[in-house]
N, C-alpha and C positions, 0 to 999 in steps of 0.2 A: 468548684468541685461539688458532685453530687447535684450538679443542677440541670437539669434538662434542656436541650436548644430553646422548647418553648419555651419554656420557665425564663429563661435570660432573657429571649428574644422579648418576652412581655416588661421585663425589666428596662432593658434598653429602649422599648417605646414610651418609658414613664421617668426619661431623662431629659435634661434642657435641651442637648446636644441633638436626640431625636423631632424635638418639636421646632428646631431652628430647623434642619436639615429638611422639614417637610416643608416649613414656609418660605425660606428667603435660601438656599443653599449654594445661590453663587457668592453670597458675601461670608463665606466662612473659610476661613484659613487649615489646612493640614497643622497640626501640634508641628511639624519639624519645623513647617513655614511660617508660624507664629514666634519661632525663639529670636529673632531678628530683633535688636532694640535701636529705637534713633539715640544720632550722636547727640551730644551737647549742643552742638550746633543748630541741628535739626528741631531739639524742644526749643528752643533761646527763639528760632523765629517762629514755631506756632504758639509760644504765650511772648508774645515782644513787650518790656518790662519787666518780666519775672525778675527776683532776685537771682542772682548765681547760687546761693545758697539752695534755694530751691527749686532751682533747675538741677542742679546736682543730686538734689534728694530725689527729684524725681528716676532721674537718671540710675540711680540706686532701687529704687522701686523697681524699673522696669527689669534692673540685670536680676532681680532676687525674683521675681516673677516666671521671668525665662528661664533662672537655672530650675525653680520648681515644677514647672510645664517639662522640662527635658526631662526631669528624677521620674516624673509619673508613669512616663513612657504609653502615654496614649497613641500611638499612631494604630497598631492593631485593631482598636477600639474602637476609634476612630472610621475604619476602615469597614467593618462589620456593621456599625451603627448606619453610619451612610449606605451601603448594600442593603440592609431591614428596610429603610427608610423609602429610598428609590425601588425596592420592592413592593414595598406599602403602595403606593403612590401609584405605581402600574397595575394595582388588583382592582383602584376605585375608580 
């Protein structure tokens, strides 16, 4: 509120989110496409020996992760950022 397009827009180019999206932006996920966690199974073989114990923990990371990413509701954000960004990128 009370903030100007520019005023945001210059905000939003002084975000992590903008300076990935300038340099590498096929390797970034959409927030709705990031809440996806691997199963149990999935962690057990990319660290093979893990305890269970801590493959479960992790497994708990990732759900608390995801539910936090969903609450934030970045996709908008998301959305606008990316648009600045591949705008930027077409002026230089």
């Amino acid at each position: 509120m009370d903030v100007t397009d520019l005023e945001l827009n210059n905000k939003f180019r002084n975000t992590a989110l903008y300076a990935a999206l300038r340099s590498t932006p096929t390797y970034i996920l959409e927030p709705s496409k990031a809440l996806a966690i691997p199963s149990i199974t999935e962690i057990s073989s990319r660290w093979p020996g893990m305890p269970p114990e801590q493959v479960e923990a992790m497994e708990n990371d990732y759900r608390v992760e995801s539910e936090r990413l969903r609450l934030w509701g970045l996709d908008n954000d998301f959305i606008r950022v990316g648009e600045l960004a591949a705008a930027d990128a077409m002026e230089q």
